[in-house]
N, C-alpha and C positions, 0 to 999 in steps of 0.2 A: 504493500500500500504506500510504502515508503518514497519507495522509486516513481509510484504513478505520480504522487503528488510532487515529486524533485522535477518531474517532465510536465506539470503543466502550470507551475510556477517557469520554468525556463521558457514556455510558448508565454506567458504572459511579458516577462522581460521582453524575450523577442520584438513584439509585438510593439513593445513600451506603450501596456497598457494599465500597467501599474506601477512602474518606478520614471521618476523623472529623474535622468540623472547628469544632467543638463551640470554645467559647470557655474558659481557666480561667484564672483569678488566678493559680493556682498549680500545679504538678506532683501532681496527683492520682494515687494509685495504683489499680491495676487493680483492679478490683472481680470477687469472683466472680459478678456480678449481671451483669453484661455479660460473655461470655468473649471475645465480638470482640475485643474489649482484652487479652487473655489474650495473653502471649509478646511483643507489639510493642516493638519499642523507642521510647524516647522519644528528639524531639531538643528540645535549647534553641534553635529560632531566632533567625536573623538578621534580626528585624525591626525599622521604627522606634519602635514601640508594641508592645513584647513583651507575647509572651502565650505559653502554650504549644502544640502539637497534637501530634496522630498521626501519628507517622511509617510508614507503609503502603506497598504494596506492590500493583502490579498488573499483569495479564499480560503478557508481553512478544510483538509479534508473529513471534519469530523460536521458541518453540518453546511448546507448552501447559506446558511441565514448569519454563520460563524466567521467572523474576520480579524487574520495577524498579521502584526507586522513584520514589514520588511526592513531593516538599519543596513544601510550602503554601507561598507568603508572601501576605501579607495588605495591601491596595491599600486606601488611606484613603477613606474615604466620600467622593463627588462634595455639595458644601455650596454653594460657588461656582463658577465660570468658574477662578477662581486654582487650583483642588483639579486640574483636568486638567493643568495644569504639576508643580505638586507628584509627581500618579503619574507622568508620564512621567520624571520624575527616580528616581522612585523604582523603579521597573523598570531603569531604565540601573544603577541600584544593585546590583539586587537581579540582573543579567546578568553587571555585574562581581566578584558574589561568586563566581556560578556559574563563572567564567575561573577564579578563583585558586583555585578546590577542583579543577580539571581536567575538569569537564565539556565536551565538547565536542558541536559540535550537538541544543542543546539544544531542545525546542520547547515553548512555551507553550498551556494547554489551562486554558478561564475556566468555573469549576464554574457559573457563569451569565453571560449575556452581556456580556462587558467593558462594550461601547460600544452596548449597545441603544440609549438614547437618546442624546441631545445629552451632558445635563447628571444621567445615572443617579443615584439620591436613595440606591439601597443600595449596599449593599458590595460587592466583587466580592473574587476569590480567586482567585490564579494557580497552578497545579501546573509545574513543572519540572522536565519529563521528561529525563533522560539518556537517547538511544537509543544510546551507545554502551559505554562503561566507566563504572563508579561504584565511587572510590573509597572504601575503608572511613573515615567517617568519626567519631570520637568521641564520642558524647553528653555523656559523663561528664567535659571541659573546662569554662573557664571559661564562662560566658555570653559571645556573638560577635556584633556588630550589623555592618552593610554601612558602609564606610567608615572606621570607627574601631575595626573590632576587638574584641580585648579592655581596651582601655585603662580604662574607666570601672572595671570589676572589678581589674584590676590598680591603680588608684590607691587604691580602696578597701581592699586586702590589702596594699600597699607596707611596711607596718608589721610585717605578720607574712607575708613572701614564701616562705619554708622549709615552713612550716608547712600556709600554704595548697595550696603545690602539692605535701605530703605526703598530706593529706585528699581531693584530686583526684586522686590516684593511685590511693590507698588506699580510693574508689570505684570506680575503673573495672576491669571485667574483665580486661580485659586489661595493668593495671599502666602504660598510657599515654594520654597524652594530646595532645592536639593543637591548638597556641594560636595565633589570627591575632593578628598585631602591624599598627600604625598605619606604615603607611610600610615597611615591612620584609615578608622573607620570613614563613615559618611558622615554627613554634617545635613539633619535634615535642619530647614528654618522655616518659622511661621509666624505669622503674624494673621492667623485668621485665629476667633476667639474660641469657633467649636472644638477646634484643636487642641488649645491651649484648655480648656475645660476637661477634655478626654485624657489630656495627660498629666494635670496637677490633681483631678478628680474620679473623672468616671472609671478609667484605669493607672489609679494612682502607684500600684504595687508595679503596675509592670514598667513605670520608670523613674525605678532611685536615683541617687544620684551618680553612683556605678562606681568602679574601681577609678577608670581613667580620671574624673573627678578629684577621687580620695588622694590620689597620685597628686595632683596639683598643690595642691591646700594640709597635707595631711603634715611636713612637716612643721608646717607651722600652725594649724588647729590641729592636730592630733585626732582624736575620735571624740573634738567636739560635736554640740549642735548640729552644726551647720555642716559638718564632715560624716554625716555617719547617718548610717540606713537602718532598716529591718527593726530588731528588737531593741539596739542600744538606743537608735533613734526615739523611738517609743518611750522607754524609758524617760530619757533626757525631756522630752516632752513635755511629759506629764507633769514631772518637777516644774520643770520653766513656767506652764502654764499655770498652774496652780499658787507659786508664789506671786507671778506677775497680777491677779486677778486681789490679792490682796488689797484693802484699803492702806491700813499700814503701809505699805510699797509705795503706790501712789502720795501719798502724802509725804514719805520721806523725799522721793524726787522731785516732788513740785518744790521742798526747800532747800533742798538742793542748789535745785537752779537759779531760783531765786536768791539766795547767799549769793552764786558766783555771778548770776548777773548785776546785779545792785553792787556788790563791791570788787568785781574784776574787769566786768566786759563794758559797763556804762562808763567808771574813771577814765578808759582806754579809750570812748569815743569822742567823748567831750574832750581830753586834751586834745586828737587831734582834729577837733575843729575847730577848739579854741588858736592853735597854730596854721592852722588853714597847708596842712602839709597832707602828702597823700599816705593813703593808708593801706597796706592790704588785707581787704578784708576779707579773702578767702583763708588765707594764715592764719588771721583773728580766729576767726570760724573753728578752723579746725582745732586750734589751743583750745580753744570754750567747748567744744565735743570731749576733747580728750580730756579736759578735767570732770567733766560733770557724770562722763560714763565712770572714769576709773571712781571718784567719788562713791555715784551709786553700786558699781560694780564691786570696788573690793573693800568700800573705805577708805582710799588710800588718796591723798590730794598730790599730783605730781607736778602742781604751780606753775603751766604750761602758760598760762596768759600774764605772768608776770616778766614781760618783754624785755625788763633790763638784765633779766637771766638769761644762760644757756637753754636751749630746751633739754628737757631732762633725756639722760640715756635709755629709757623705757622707749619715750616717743617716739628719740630717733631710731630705734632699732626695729620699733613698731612700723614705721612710716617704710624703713628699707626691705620688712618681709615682705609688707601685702605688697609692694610695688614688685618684686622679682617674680612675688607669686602670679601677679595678672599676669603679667609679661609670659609666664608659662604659659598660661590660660588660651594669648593672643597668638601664642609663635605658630608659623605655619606650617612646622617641621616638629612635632612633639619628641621624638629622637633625639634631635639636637643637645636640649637643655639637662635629655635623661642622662646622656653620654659627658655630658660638663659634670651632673653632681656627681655619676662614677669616678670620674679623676678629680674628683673636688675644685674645680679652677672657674677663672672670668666669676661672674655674675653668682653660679652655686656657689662660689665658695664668699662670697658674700653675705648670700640669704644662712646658709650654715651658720655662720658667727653671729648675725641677726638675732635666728631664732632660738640660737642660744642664750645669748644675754636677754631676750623677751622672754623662755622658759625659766632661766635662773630668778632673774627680776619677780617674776609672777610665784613662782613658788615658791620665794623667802618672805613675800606679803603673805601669802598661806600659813606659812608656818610661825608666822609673828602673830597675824591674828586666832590661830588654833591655840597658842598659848592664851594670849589674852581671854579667848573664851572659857576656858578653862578655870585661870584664875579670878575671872568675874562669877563665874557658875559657882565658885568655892565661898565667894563673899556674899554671894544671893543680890548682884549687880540686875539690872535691867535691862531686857532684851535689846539686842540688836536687830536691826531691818534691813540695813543692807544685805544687797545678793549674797556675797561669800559667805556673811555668817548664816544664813539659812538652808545654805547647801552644806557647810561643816556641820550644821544641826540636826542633819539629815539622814550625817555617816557614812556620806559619798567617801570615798580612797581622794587622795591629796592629786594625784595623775590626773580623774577623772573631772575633780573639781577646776584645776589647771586647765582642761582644755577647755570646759563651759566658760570658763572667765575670759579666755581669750577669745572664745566665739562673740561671745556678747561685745566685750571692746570691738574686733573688729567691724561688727553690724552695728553698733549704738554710733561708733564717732565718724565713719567713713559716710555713712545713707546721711545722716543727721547735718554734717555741715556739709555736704552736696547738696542735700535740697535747699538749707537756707543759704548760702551763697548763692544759686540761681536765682531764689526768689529777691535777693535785695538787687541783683542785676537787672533782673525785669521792673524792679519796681522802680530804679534808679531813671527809667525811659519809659515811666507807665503813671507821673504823677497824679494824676486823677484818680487810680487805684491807691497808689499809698494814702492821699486824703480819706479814703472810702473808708479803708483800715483804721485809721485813727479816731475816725467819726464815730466807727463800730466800739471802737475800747472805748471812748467816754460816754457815751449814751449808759453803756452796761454799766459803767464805774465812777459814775458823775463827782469828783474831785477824790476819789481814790487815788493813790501813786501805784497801785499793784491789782491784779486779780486773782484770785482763789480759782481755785479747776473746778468748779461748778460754772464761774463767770465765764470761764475760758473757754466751755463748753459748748457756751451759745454763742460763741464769734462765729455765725457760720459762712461770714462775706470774707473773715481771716482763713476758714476752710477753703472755703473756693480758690482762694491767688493759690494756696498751701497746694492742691488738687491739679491748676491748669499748670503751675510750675513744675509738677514734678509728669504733668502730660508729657509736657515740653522736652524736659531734661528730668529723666527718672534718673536715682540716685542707683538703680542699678541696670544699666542699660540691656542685659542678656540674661537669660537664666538658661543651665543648661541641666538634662538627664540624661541617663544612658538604658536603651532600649534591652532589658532583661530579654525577650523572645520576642519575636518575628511580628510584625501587628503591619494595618492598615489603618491609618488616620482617619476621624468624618471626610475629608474631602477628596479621598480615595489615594492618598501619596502611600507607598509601599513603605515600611521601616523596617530593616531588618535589625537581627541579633547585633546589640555593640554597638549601634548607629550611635551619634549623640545627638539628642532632638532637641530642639533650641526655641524658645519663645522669645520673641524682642522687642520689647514692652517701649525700646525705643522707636522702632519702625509705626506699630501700634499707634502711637500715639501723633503719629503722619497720614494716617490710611484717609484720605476721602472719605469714603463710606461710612467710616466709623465718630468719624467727627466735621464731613463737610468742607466745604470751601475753602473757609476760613479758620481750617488745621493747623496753621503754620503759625495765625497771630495769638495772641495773650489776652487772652478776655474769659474773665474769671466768673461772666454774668453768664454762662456755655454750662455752671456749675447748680446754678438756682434757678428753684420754681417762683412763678410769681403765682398768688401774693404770698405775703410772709415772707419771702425770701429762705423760704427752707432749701436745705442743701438734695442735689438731686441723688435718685441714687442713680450707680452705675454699676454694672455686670461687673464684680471683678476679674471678667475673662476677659473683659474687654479694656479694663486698665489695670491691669496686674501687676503693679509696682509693687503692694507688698504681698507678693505670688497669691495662694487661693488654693481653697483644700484643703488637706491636713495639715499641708505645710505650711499655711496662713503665717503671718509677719505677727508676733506676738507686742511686738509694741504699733502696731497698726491704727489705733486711739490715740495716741500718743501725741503724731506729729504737731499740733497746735498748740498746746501749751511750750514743747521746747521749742 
């Protein structure tokens, strides 16, 4: 049956009544002069000499009603004796792309005869038939060659990596896309929300955060939070959740912040306007993050906004892991960075000393306060409310407790002065909105100097700037999982085993459809219902800054009071 159907796919090529295989420079669009053309999809192949073609379709022998595709790739002219090595490389190429997109028994079918002669003078053209499944694969991705992937277009776009994979999105029907990497899984990406709902929810088990993940982050979160799956995940959870839900907790952080704002971050602003000199206020920022988290976090004040100091060795060692760590995160080669921490040198042998003075640091605070608790409990002293002592209260091991402490720093100071650093830039060329805000705090607080987290509660025109700013510029631009088993997306994209599937909450927050026209501007009125001005709600599938599901952002309430 095999061979019938190899001979009437070959009368079909013949014929060219199913393959165009016409040559173009470029992505020509369909012409109402040609309707053959009319409806096909196009694909960008994976060739050595790209070019583009038709991607087409032809009958299948298992039903008249049933149709597969046919993928061209194109075999270099026979010039020399050398040129017959060349294509048979180039075939083993172009078989191992067909493995990693899940084609299985594949057959080849030569629109003229491969090997007529010895040394054939034309071209020949292979078709790659799938007789079995044919996963849905993306046209609307980066350009993809056999062996290296997307890497040539990715280093091309490295500059503007946000951006580009906004406008790939923001092409493709289906709001996804799908990117081979050099050495690595696939990289599926999405920015449609039924997606992102099937994978932070409806099938949440089947995409943890996965090894290659853990890999990234683990030596500097350990088998934190934020690091860790299945039952330790669960665990840590439960803890987190449960103290964060505390009143106690809240109220210690609302004075918190209140202490450092009133006498660190306010003296710092007023002198420099009383000087009329510039400031930077994303530095600020992040100093006032990193004292108010390690405060709530360990108790520990590490007097980051007092500027006429060094920054403390904690900060900067903190500031040099998560930055080596993205950078892993980003590189286009994951081998690269693995093959540096094996010989310890460049860049890992930096994060290494990093996050060892960050590990040392953090467990000598542990073990200062596991004393102090001890000899308070002996005197019959008065509970503590910060995090570490309710997780040492708890009789977590000191490892375990070390890497919570560190997950939380790094999610309390890095989200927290990202967002408000965007938001005073937007507001700094949105005066009308900052009026709007301040109108809101004195109605609520009519000659008050401060508010209480019940007042803070109803700022909900402060929620909105809070909401479009972090549309705009989410404080975490990508989230990624890694696909446990084989699945198919709502929008029919294929995922296999090991993929790592990618939600980009910064694309999202670009999408036309999802927010209109007027995506791109800053208007916070996009946030409220009229009347009352109550805050609107939105799908968190569809703004998923603080992700959604189980994994939901545990200070997700939070943002308006800090």
């Amino acid at each position: 049956m095999r061979n019938q159907y190899r001979k009437e796919v070959y009368m079909y090529c013949n014929k060219q009544h199913v393959v165009n295989y016409q040559k173009r420079q470029a992505p020509a669009k369909h012409s109402e002069a040609n309707p053959e053309s009319q409806g096909k999809p196009r694909l960008n192949l994976p060739v050595l000499f790209p070019c583009h073609y038709d991607f087409a379709l032809a009958p299948s022998p298992l039903g008249s009603d049933t149709m597969l595709p046919l993928v061209p790739f194109q075999v270099p002219n026979f010039q020399h004796a050398s040129s017959l090595y060349i294509c048979i490389v180039y075939i083993s190429l172009c078989i191992s792309y067909c493995m990693r997109l899940s084609l299985r028994n594949v057959c080849f079918i030569s629109h003229v005869p491969l090997f007529s002669s010895p040394l054939p003078s034309s071209g020949a053209y292979l078709f790659v038939l799938p007789t079995t499944s044919f996963p849905q694969i993306s046209s609307y991705g980066p350009p993809t060659y056999p062996l290296v992937g997307c890497l040539l277009s990715f280093y091309q776009n490295r500059h503007r990596l946000l951006n580009w994979y906004t406008e790939l999105l923001s092409n493709s029907p289906t709001r996804t896309i799908v990117i081979d990497r050099l050495g690595a899984n696939r990289i599926v990406l999405t920015a449609d929300p039924d997606n992102v709902e099937y994978i932070l929810k409806t099938n949440f088990d089947n995409y943890p955060k996965g090894k290659p993940f853990t890999d990234i982050l683990g030596d500097l979160l350990g088998l934190g939070i934020f690091n860790a799956d299945g039952a330790l995940w669960s665990t840590q959870r439960k803890l987190a959740s449960h103290e964060f839900s505390t009143k106690s907790l809240r109220e210690f952080v609302v004075n918190v912040l209140e202490e450092v704002v009133e006498n660190r971050l306010v003296p710092i602003l007023d002198c420099a306007a009383a000087r009329t000199e510039p400031l930077d206020l994303q530095d600020v920022l992040r100093r006032f993050a990193f004292d108010t988290i390690c405060k709530f976090s360990l108790d520990f004040d590490p007097v980051c906004l007092d500027l006429s100091k060094p920054p403390s060795e904690l900060a900067v060692a903190f500031d040099a892991a998560a930055a080596i760590s993205a950078r892993r995160a980003a590189a286009p080669v994951q081998a690269l960075w693995k093959v540096k921490r094996w010989l310890n040198v460049g860049s890992e042998k930096e994060l290494r000393q990093a996050v060892e003075l960050v590990h040392t640091s953090v467990s000598g605070i542990i073990r200062d306060k596991r004393e102090k608790l001890d000899k308070w409990k002996k005197q019959g002293g008065a509970e503590h409310v910060d995090l570490l002592s309710r997780m040492l209260a708890a009789g977590h091991s000191g490892e375990l407790v070390r890497d919570m402490v560190i997950s939380f720093l790094m999610a309390g100071r890095d989200t927290t002065s990202a967002a408000m650093t965007w938001l005073f830039w937007l507001l700094m060329s949105h005066r009308k909105v900052e009026r709007e805000i301040v109108r809101e705090a004195a109605d609520l607080s009519p000659g008050k100097k401060s508010l209480d987290f019940e007042e803070l509660r109803e700022m909900n025109y402060l929620k909105a700037c809070l909401c479009e700013a972090m549309r705009l510029y989410p404080p975490v631009v990508w989230d990624s999982k890694h696909a446990a088993a084989t699945d198919v997306l709502p929008d029919g994209t294929h995922v296999n085993q090991g993929d790592r599937v990618t939600y980009f909450p910064y694309g999202m927050g670009r999408m036309e459809d999802l927010w209109g026209k007027d995506r791109l501007e800053f208007r916070p009125d996009r946030w409220l219902v009229e009347p009352g001005r109550e805050l609107r709600k939105v799908s968190p599938y569809e703004f998923p800054v603080f992700q959604a599901g189980p994994r939901v952002c545990l200070g997700r309430r939070w943002p308006s009071f800090r």
